[in-house]
C-alpha positions, -999 to +999 in steps of 0.1 A: -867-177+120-865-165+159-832-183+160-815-167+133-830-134+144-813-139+178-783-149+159-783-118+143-792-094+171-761-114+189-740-105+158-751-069+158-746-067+197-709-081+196-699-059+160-714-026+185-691-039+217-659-040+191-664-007+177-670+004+215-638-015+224-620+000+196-631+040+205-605+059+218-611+075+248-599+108+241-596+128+205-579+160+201-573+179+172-534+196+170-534+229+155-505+247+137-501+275+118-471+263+095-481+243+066-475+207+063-444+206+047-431+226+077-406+210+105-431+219+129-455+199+115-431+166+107-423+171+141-456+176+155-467+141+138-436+129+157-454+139+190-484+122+180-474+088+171-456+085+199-483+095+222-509+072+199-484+047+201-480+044+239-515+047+244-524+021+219-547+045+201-567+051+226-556+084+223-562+096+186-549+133+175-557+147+141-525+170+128-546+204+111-521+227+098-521+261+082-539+280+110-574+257+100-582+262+132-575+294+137-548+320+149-524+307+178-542+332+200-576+325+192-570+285+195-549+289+230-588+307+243-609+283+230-583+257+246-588+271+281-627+268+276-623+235+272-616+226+234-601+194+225-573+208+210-535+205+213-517+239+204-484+248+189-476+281+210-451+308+222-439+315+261-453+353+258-491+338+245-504+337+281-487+370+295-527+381+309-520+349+331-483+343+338-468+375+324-431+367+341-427+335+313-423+357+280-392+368+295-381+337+280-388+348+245-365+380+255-325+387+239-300+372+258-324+358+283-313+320+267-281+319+250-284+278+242-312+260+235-299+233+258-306+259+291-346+252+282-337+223+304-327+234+332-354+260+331-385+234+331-367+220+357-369+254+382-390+257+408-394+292+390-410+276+359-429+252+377-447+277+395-455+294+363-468+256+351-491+255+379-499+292+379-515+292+339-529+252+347-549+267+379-561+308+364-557+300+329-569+264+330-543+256+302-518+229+308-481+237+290-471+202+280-433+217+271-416+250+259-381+228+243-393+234+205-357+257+194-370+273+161-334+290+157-314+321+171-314+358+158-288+372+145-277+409+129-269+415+095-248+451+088-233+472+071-204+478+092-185+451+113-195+442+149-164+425+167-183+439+202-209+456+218-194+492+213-191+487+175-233+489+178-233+528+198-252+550+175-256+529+147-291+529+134-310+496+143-346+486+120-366+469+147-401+461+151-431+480+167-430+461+200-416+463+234-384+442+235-366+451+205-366+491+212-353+483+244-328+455+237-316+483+209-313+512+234-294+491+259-270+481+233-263+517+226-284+518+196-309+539+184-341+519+174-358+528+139-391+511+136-396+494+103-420+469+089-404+440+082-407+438+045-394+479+043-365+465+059-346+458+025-353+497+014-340+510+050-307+493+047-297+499+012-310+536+012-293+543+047-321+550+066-305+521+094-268+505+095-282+472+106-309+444+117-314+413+136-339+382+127-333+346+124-308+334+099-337+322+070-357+355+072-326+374+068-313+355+042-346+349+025-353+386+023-324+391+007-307+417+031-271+398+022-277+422-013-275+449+011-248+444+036-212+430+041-214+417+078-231+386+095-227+387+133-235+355+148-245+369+184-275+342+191-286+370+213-325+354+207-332+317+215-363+316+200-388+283+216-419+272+211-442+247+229-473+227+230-503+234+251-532+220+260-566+222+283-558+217+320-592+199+328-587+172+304-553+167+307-560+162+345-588+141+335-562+115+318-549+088+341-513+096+354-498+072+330-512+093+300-501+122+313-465+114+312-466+097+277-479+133+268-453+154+284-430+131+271-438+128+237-441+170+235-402+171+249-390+145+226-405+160+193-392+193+207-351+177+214-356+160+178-368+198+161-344+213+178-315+190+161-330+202+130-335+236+135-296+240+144-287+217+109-305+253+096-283+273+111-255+257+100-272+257+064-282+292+064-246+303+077-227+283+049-255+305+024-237+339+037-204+327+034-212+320-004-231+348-006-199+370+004-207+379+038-179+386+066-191+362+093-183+370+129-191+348+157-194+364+187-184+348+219-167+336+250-159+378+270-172+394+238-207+375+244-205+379+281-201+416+275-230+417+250-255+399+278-242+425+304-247+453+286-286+440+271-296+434+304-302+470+310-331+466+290-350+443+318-354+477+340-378+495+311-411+498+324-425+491+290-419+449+295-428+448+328-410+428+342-406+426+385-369+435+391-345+410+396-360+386+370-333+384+348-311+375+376-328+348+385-333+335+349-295+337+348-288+317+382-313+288+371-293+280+336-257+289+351 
């Protein structure tokens, strides 16, 4: 009897060391706001097989999409207090801490998803790393995630930048887009976005800007003649997470982590630009005159934008811009 309840203490002692053995070390839970079907989130799983993967599970990350978690803002805070949480996030989330980075998120600031590159590379963007991991205790893993350009829809044609002085432009109540608008000779006419249909077929503005799908999928080809392809937004996301624990992780982990965040990103940004393409062949059938703009007629466009880096109302420190511009040349 004393034998076979050692024999099953022993059992019960080596069945407690496996499941110890088998733990992982550190859980997190992913958050993102799109739903499940989303690219983001296919390419968010990417990220975390990989990472499980390399670390032999013994890093395990649990995918919650549809905001479950909460708001992109509200789960970047609890991040920095020290939540176990991976975050699908924008450049201009942390402006309180690193207000320089939205600039990234600005028109014309990119004008390829391929510069993101040479931008995480910078000294510049570096410092802004080190800057949000130290005050904001929030570790970017990776900005790379492309979720498409912005474009204009009219109803005139745009072969340059002068074609847009004094048209009427619907943009948004924010800071950028009045600016970008003015700069280009425009005069900004704020408009909700789901007004914007209304504006442009009652005359109220001549044109707007947004990606490709939201244009399209509100319907504002009903409404116009022109698609100007003027990429003048690269729109990028990235993946964040608390600087304490990432830290925490042995060296080895951290890499598979930034790793893993900048491979999902190069592989969403592939698809996002198969969108474009798709979106772009929609117009055409649709009726649209399409009009690329680039090479001088591009260069002229970024010259001419950049004016709008001197309003007061971004903030920015002068001479950003420029130096945005000599990182990616």
């Amino acid at each position: 009897m004393k034998k076979a309840l050692v024999l099953t203490l022993a059992v019960c002692l080596l069945m407690c060391m496996a499941v110890s053995a088998s733990a992982a070390t550190y859980e997190f839970k992913f958050s993102i706001t799109q739903s499940a079907t989303d690219p983001i989130a296919i390419y968010a799983q990417q990220m975390i097989d990989e990472i499980q993967e390399k670390t032999n599970n013994d890093v395990v990350i649990e995918l919650h999409p549809n905001g479950e978690l909460g708001a992109i803002n509200d789960v970047n805070e609890m991040i920095a207090m020290g939540a176990k949480m991976i975050n699908y996030t924008g450049s201009d989330a942390f402006t309180a801490t690193v207000p320089e980075l939205a600039i990234l998120n600005c028109q014309f600031c990119l004008s390829d998803p391929a510069q993101m590159a040479k931008v995480q590379a910078s000294d510049w963007y570096k410092d802004q790393v080190d800057t949000l991991a130290k005050q904001g205790n929030v570790r970017l893993l990776t900005l790379n995630w492309f979720t498409g350009y912005r474009h204009f829809v009219s109803k005139f044609p745009i072969n340059s930048v002068d074609d847009l002085s004094g048209k009427q432009m619907r943009v948004a109540d924010n800071a950028a887009l009045p600016a970008f608008a003015r700069a280009l000779g425009a005069s900004p006419v704020v408009t909700n976005w789901n007004e914007t249909y209304t504006a442009l077929s009652q005359g109220m503005v001549d044109c707007a800007e947004a990606p490709l799908s939201t244009l399209y999928n509100s319907s504002l080809q009903e409404v116009t003649q022109y698609l100007t392809l003027t990429g003048h937004l690269v729109s990028c996301g990235g993946i964040c997470m608390n600087e304490e624990i990432f830290a925490s992780m042995p060296e080895e982990y951290q890499k598979i982590f930034l790793d893993a965040a900048w491979n999902a990103g190069e592989a969403f940004k592939e698809n996002s630009m198969g969108i474009e393409a798709e979106y772009t062949s929609k117009f055409e059938a649709a009726g649209l005159k399409i009009t690329k703009i680039e090479g001088e007629a591009k260069e002229a466009f970024i010259k001419k934008a950049s004016a709008m880096y001197a309003d007061p109302a971004l903030g920015f420190p002068q001479g950003l811009f420029e130096k945005i511009q000599e990182i990616i040349k």
